[in-house]
C-alpha positions as CSV (number, residue, x, y, z in Angstrom):
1,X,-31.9,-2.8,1.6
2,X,-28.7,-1.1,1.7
3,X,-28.4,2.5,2.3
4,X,-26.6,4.6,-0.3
5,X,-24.8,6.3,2.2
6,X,-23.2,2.8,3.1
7,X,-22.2,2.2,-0.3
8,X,-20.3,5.1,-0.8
9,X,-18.1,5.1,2.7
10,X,-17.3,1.3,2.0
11,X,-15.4,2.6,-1.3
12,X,-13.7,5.8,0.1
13,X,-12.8,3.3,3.2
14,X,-11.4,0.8,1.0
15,X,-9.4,3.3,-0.8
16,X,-7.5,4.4,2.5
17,X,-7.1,0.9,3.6
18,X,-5.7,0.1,0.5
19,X,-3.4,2.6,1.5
20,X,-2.4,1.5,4.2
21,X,-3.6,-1.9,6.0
22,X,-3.1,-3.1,2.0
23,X,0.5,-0.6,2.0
24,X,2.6,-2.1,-0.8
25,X,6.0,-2.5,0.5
26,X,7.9,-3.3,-3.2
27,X,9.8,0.1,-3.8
28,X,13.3,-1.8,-4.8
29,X,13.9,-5.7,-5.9
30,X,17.2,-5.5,-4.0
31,X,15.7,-4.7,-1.1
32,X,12.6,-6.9,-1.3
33,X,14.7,-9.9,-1.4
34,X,16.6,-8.5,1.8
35,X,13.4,-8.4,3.3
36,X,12.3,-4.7,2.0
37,X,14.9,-3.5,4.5
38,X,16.9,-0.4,3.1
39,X,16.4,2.2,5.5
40,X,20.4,1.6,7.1
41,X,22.4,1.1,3.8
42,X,22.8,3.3,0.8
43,X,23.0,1.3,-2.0
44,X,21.6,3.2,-5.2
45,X,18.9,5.7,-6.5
46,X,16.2,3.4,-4.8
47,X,17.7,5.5,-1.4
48,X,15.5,8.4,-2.9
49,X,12.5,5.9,-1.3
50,X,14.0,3.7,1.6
51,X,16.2,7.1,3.1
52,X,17.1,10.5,1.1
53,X,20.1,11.0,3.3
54,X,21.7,8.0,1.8
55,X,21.6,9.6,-1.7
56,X,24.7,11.2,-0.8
57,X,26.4,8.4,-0.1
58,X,25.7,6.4,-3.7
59,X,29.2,6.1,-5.4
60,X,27.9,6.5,-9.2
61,X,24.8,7.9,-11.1
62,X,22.3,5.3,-11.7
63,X,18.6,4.9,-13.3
64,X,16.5,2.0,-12.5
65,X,13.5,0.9,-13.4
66,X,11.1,-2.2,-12.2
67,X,7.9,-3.9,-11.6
68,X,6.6,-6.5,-9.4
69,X,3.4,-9.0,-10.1
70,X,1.2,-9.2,-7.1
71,X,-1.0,-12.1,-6.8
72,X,-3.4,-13.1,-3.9
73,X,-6.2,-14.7,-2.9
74,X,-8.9,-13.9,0.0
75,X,-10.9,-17.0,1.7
76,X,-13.6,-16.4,3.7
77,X,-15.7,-19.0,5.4
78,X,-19.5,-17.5,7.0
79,X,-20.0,-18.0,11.0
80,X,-20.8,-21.5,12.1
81,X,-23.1,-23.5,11.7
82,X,-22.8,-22.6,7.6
83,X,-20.6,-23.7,5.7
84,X,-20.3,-20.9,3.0
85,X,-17.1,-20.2,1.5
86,X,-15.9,-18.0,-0.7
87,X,-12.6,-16.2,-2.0
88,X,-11.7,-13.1,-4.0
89,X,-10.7,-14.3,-8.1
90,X,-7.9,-10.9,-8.0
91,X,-6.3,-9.9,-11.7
92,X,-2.1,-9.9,-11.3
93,X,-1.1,-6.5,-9.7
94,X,1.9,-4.5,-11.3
95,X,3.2,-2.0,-8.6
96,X,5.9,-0.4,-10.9
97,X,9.2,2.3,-9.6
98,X,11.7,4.1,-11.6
99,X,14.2,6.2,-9.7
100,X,17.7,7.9,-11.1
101,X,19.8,9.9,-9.3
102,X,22.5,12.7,-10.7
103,X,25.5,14.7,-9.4
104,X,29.0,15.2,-9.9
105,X,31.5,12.4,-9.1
106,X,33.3,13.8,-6.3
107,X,30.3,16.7,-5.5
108,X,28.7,16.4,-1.9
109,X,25.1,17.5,-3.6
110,X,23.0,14.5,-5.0
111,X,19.4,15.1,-7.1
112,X,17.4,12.6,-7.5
113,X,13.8,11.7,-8.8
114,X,11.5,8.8,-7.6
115,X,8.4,7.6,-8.8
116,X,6.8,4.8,-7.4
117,X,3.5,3.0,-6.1
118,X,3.5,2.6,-2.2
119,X,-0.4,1.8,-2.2
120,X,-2.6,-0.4,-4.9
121,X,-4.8,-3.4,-4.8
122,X,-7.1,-5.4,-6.8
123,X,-10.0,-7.4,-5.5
124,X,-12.7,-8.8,-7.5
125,X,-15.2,-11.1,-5.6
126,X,-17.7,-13.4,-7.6
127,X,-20.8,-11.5,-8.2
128,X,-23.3,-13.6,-6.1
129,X,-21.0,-13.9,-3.2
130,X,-22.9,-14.0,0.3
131,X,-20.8,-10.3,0.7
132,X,-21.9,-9.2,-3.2
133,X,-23.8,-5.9,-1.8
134,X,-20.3,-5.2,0.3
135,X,-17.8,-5.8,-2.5
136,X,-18.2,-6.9,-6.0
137,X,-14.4,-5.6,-7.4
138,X,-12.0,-2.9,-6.4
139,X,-9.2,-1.6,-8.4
140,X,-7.0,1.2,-6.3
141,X,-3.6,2.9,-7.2
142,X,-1.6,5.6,-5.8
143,X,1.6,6.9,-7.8
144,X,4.1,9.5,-5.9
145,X,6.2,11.2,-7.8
146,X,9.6,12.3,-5.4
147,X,12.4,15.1,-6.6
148,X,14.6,14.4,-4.0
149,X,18.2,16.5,-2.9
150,X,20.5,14.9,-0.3
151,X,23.9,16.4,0.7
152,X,26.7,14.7,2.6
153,X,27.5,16.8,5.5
154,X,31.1,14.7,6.2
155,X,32.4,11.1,5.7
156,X,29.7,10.0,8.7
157,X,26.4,11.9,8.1
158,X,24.4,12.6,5.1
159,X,20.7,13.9,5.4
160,X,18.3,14.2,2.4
161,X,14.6,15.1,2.1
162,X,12.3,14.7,-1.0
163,X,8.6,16.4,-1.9
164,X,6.1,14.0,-3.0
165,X,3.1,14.8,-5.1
166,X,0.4,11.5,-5.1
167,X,-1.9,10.9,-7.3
168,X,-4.5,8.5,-6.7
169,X,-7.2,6.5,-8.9
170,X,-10.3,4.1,-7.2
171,X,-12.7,2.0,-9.2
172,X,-15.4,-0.3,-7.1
173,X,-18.7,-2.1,-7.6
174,X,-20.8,-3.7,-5.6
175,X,-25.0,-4.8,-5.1
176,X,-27.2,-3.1,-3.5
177,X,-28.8,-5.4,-0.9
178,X,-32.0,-7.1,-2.5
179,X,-33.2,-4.3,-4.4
180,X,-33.9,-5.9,-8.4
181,X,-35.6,-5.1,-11.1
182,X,-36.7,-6.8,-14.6
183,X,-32.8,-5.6,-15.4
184,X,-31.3,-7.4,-12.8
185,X,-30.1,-6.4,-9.4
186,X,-29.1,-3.1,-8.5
187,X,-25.9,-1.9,-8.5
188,X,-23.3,1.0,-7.8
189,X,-20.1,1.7,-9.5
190,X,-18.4,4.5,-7.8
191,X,-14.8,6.0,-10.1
192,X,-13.1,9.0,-8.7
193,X,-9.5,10.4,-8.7
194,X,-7.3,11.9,-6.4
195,X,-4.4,13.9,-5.2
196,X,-2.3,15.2,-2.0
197,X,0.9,16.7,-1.1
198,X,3.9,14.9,1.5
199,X,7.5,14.8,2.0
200,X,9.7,12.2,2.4
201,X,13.2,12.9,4.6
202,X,16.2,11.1,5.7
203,X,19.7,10.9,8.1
204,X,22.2,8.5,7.1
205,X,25.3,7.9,9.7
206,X,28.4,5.8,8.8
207,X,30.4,5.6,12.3
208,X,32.8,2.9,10.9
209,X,33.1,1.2,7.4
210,X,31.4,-2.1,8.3
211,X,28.3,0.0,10.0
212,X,25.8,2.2,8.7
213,X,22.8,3.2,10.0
214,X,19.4,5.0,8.9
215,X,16.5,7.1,10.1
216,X,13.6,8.5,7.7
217,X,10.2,9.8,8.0
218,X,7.7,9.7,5.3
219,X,4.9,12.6,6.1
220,X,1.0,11.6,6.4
221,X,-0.8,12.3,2.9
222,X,-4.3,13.7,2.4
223,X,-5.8,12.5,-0.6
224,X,-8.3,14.4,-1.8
225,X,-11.0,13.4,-4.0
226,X,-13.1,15.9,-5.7
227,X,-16.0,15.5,-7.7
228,X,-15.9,11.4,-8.1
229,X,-18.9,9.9,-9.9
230,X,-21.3,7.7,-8.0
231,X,-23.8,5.7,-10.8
232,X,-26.2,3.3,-9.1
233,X,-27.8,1.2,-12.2
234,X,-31.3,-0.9,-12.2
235,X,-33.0,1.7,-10.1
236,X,-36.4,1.0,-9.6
237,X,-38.4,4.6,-10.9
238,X,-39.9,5.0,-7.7
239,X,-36.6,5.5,-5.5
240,X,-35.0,8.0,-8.0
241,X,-35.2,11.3,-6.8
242,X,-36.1,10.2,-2.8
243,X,-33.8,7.9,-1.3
244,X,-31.6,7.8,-4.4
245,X,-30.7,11.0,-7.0
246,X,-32.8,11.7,-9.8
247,X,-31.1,10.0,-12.9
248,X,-28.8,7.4,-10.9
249,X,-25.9,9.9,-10.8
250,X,-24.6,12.4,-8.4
251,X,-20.7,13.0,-7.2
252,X,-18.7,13.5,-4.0
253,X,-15.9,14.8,-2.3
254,X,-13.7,13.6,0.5
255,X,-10.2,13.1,2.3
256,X,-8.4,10.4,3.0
257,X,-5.4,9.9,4.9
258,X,-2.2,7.6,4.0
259,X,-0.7,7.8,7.3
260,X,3.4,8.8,8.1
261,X,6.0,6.3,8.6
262,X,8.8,6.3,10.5
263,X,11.8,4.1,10.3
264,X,15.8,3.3,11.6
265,X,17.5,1.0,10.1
266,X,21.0,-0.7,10.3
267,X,23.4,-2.4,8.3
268,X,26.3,-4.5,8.9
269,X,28.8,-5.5,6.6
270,X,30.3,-8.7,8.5
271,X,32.8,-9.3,5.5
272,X,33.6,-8.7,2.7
273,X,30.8,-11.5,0.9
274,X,28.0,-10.7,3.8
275,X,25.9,-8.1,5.0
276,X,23.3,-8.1,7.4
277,X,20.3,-5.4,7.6
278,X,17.9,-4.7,10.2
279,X,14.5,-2.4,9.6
280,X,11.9,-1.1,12.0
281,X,8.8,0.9,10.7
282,X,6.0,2.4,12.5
283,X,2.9,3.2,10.5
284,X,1.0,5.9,12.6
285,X,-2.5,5.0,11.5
286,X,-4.0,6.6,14.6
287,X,-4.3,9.4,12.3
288,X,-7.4,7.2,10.9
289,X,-10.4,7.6,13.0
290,X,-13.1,8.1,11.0
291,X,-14.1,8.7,7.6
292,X,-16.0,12.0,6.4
293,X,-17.5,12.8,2.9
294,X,-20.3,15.1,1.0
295,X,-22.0,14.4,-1.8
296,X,-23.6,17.1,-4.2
297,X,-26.8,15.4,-3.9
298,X,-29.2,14.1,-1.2
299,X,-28.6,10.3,-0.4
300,X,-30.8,9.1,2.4
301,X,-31.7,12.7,3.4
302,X,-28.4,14.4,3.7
303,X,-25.4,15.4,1.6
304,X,-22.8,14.3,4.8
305,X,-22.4,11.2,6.3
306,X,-19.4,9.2,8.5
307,X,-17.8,6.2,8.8
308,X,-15.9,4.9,11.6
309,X,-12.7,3.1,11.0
310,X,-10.4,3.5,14.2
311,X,-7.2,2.0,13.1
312,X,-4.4,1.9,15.4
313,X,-0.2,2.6,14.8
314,X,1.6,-0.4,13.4
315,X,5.0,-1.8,13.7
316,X,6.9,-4.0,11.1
317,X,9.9,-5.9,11.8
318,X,12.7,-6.4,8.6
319,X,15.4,-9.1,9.0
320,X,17.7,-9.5,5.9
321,X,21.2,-10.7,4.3
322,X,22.9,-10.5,0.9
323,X,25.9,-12.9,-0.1
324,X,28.2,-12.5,-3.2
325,X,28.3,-15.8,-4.1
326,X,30.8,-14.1,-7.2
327,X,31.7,-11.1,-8.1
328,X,29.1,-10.5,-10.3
329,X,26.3,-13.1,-8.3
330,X,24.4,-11.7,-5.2
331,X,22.0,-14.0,-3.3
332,X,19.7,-12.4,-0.5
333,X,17.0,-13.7,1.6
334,X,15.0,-12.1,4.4
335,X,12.2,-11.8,6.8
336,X,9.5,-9.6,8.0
337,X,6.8,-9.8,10.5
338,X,4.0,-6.9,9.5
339,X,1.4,-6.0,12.4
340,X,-2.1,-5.2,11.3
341,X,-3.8,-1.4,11.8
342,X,-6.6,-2.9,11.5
343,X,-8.7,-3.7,14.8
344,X,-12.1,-6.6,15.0
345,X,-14.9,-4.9,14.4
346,X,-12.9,-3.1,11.4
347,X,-12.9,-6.0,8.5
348,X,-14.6,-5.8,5.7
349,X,-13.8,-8.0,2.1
350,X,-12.0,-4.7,1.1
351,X,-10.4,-4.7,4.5
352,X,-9.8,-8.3,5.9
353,X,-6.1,-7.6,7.1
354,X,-4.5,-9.8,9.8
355,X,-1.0,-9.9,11.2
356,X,1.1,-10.9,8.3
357,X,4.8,-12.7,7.8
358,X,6.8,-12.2,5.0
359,X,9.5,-14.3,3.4
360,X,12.1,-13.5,0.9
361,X,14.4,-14.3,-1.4
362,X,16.3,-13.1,-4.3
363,X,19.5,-12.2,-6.4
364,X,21.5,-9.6,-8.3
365,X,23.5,-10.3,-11.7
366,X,26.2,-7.5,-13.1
367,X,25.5,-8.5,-17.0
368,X,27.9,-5.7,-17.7
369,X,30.4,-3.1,-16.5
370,X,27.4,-0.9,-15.7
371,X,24.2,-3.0,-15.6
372,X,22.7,-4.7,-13.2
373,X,19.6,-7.3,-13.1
374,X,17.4,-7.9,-9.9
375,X,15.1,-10.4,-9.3
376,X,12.9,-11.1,-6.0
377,X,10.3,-13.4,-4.8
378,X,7.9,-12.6,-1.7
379,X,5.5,-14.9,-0.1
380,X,2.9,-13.6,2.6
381,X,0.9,-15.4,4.8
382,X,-1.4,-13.9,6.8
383,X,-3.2,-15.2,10.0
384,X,-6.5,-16.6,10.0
385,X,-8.7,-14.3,11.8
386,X,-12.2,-14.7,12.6
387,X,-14.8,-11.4,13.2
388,X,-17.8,-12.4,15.0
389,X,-20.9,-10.8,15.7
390,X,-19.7,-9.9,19.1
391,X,-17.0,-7.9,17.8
392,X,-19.4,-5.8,15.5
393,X,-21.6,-5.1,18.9
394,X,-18.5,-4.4,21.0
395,X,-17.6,-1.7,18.3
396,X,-20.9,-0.5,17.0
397,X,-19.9,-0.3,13.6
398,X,-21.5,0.1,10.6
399,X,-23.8,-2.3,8.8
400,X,-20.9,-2.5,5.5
401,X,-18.7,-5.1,8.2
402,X,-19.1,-8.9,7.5
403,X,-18.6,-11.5,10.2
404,X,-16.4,-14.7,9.1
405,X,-13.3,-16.1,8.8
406,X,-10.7,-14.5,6.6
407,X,-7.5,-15.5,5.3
408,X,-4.8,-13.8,3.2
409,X,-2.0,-15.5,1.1
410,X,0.3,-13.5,-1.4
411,X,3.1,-14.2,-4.0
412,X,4.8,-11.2,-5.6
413,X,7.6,-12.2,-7.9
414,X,9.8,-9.5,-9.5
415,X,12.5,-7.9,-11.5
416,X,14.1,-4.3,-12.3
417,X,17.1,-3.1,-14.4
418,X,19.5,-0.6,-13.2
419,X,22.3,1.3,-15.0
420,X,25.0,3.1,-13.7
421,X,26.8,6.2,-14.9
């Protein structure tokens, strides 16, 4: 039988690796189709995300607003000699960001306000999967909402930084081991919000008109939950009260980190149709050790429990271009190769990350003197990557880790509007 205290750190874990071994890199469709590089160029009020200190920099006012439409699939195959397969059946995914930025034409100052979704997912499994008491379904969010001021020191440097306040929302269910009753099996359903505090800064430095280049630094965030509800359902009589609460209900608190990033970025305008961009960021994940949480009530004979996780810093790569075709038509297309935090041992079906590559594509249409249309596509494919029962030993970790083979594959199409002022 599962233990209730494994029930609850699988959702809180999923939660921060949602966060971050799930980090949703879709904060502007121009840049997504460069490759979600925009750390070296200043192109719009989408620099209130990629860098602050290229706020400065933006020639005109401009309000944008977009969404993108994540769709992926999970397989997972048991250890050999099985043959047991399985893969997640996901709802569409709408990360969403609206940015607009303000100041006076010829003004040094830029203001700006961001909000965006840097971290959400949706899994759903099929209920009787071989992994039903790990995962059943799992819908996660994050929303950070940036006021952002960036000032142009000269012609070459501009520097910018931006407070963020996140909010946070997690929704999971799952079985609990083999425990049934004349209801049906027994299940949990754990809901909670949360909230944390971060910053988000920014240098921008244009030796030469064809160069620009770009450093920014987005701050660790604590989320915190408080007081999230825990209802396990089909509870045979005789376990309320002992090894789970009276009444199938209690709540818990907990903190969980998104970890900083850190990135420079380049780009290079080789004429006047193309520019080339480069992007490095470095997820410090390190921060991630271990998960700790209390609940108000006993739950296996104490109100405390942890739950190792041990992720490790993680570099992405960004390659991209963008060609005017036209005046008005720009194409783009772009690369990225995305290292996983997460080590063997570490993967569970909210959690089955692998080394990922990204490919992209898309293009930018002036319909009028001051509106724009973007549109991307992203596919991800990540690496097939087997856990065996060796790994769990080597690590010691918790009973909520499946062995198997997992593989990830991804399409995000999307589109934004932008006007400028």
């Amino acid at each position: 039988m599962k233990k209730p205290l494994l029930v609850l750190a699988a959702a809180l874990s999923s939660f921060s690796a949602v966060a971050g071994g799930y980090q949703v890199a879709l904060q502007g469709q121009r840049q997504i189709g460069m490759g979600h590089c925009g750390t070296g160029f200043s192109y719009d009020a989408s620099s209130i995300f990629f860098n602050p200190g290229g706020l400065s920099f933006t020639k005109v006012n401009n309000v944008m607003f977009g969404a993108s439409f994540i769709r992926s699939r999970v397989a997972y195959l048991a250890p050999q000699p099985s043959v047991y397969t399985a893969s997640t059946e996901s709802p569409v995914g709408t990360p969403f960001m609206l940015y607009a930025s303000f100041g006076k034409k010829d003004s040094k100052l830029k203001y700006g306000l961001g909000v965006y979704t840097p971290y959400g997912s949706s899994v759903k499994w099929a209920d009787d999967w071989k992994g039903y008491s790990l995962l059943q379904s799992l819908s996660l969010q994050a929303i950070f909402i940036q006021p952002t001021v960036s000032y142009k020191i000269n012609n070459m440097i501009g520097i910018g930084a931006g407070f963020v306040y996140a909010l946070g929302s997690v929704d999971l269910r799952r079985g609990i081991g083999a425990l049934n009753t004349e209801n049906g099996y027994a299940s949990a359903q754990l809901k909670g919000s949360a909230s944390g505090l971060g910053f988000n800064a920014g240098v921008h430095i244009q030796p030469f008109e064809k160069l620009s280049i770009g450093a920014s630094y987005r701050s660790l965030v604590n989320m915190k939950v408080k007081g999230g509800d825990a209802t396990f359902s089909n509870i045979p009589g005789f376990l309320q009260g002992s090894t789970f609460p009276s009444g199938g209900t209690t709540t818990f608190d907990a903190t969980l980190p998104l970890p900083a990033v850190a990135s420079v970025g380049l780009a290079y305008k080789l004429n006047d149709k193309l520019l080339l961009a480069f992007d490095f960021n470095y997820s410090f994940w390190s921060a991630y050790k271990q998960l700790e949480f209390e609940y108000k009530d006993n739950v296996n004979n104490s109100n405390k429990s942890t739950s190792k996780r041990n992720y490790v810093d993680a570099p992405t790569v960004r390659l991209g271009a963008e060609y005017m075709a036209t005046n008005n038509l720009a194409l783009r297309g772009g690369v990225y190769y995305d290292k996983t935090p997460v080590e063997l041992g570490y993967m569970t079906p909210e959690t089955p990350d692998a080394d990922r590559i990204g490919i992209t594509a898309g293009i930018g249409y002036k319909i009028a003197d001051r509106v724009n249309i973007d549109a991307s596509f992203l596919f991800i494919e990540g690496r097939e990557r087997e856990q065996t029962e060796a790994d769990l030993a080597q690590v010691g970790t918790q009973a909520d880790v499946l062995p198997g083979t997992y593989k990830l594959r991804v399409i995000v199409p999307g589109i934004s509007l932008s006007f400028n002022f």
